[in-house]
Kinemage of the C-alpha trace (Angstrom):
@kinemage 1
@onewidth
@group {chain A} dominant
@subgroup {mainchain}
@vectorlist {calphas} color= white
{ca unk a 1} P 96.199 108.823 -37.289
{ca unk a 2} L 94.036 106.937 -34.524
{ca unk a 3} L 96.293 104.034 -34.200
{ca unk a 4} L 99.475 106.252 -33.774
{ca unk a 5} L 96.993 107.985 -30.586
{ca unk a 6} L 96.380 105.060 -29.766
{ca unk a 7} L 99.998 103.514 -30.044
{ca unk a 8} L 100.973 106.569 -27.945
{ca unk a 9} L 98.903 106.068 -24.930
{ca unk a 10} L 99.244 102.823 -24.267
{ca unk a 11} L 103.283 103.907 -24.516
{ca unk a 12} L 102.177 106.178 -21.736
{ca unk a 13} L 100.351 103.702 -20.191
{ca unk a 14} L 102.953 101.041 -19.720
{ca unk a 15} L 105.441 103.750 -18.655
{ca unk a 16} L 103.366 104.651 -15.567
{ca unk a 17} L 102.350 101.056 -14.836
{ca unk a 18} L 106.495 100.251 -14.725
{ca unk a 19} L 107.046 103.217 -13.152
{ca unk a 20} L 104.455 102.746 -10.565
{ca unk a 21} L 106.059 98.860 -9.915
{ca unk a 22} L 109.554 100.831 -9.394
{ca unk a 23} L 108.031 103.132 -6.678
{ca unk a 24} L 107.349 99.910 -5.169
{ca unk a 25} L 109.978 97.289 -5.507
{ca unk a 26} L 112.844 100.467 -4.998
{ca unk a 27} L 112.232 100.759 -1.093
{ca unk a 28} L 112.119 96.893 -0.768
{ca unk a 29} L 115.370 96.070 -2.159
{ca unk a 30} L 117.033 99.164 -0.744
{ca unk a 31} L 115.886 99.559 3.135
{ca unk a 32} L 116.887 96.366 4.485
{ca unk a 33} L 115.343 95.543 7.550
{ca unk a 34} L 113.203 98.757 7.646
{ca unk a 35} L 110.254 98.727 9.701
{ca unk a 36} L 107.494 100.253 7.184
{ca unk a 37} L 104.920 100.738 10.042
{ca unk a 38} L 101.818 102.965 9.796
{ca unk a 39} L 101.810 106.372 10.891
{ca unk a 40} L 99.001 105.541 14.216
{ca unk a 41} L 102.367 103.937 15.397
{ca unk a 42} L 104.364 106.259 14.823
{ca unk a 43} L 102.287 109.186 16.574
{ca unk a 44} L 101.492 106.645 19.396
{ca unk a 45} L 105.384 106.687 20.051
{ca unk a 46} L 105.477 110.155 19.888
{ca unk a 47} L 102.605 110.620 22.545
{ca unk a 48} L 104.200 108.823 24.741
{ca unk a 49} L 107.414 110.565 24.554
{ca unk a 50} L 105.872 113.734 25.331
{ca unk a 51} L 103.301 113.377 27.546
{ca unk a 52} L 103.797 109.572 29.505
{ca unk a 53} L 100.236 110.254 31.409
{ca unk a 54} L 98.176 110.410 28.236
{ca unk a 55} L 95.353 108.391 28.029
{ca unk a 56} L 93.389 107.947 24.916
{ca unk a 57} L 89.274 108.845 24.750
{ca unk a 58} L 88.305 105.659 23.407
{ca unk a 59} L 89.691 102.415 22.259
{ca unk a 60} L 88.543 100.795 19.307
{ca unk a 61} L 85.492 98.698 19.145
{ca unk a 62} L 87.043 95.647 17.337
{ca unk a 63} L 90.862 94.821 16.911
{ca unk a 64} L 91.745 92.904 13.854
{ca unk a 65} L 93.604 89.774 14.889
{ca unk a 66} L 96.785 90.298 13.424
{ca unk a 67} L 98.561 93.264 11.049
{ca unk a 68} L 98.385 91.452 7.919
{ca unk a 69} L 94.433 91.344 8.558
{ca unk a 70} L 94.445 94.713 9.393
{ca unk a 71} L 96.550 95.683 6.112
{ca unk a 72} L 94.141 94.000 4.024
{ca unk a 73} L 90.939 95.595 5.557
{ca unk a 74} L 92.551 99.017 4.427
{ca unk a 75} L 93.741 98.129 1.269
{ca unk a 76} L 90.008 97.029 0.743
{ca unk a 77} L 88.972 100.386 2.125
{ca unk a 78} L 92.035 102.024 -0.845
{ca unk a 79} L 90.429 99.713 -3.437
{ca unk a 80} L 86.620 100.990 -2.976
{ca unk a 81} L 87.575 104.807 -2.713
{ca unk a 82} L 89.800 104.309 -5.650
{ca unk a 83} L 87.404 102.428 -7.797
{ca unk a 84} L 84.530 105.041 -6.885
{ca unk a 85} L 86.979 107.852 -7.866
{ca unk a 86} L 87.460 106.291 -10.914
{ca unk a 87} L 83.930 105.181 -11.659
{ca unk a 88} L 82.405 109.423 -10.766
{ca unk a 89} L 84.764 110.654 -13.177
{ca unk a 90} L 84.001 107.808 -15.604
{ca unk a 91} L 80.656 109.027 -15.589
{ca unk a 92} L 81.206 112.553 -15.903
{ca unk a 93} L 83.588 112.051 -18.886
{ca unk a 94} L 80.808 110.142 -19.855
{ca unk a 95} L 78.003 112.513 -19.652
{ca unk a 96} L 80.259 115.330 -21.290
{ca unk a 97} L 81.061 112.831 -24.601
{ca unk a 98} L 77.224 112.249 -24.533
{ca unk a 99} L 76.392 116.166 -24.907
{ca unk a 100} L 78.584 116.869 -27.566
């Protein structure tokens, strides 16, 4: 009976791992020559277009040299949140299987 559980979630488990690779590789192959920019860029534009005298507060106190250094600096940022997510509830399921 365990191994069928077992046998069933990692069924589950490789379903959402190929269906999170899908999500990905879909808009690749099928928006040619889209420009997949961030949504400071997009709300920049938009600024602009409404108001052309705005002028932001502050600028930024360091610029990453180039986008793809700036990409990896927040999928760094994705990567701790995500892992700290993961490890709180870790611990919580944890602490609940250690009560029973």
């Amino acid at each position: 009976m365990k191994n069928m559980k077992n046998k069933n979630l990692l069924v589950k488990n490789l379903f959402l791992i190929l269906f999170t690779v899908l999500l990905m590789i879909i808009p690749l192959l099928t928006l040619k020559n889209a420009d997949f920019e961030g949504a400071d860029a997009m709300v920049g534009k938009v600024i602009t277009q409404v108001n052309a005298d705005f002028k932001p507060w502050f600028s930024p106190l360091w610029e990453p040299p180039s986008g793809e250094i700036e990409t990896l600096i927040f999928a760094l940022q994705a990567a701790v949140g995500a892992g700290f997510i993961g490890y709180y509830f870790g611990l919580l399921k944890g602490r609940k299987n250690a009560h029973r």
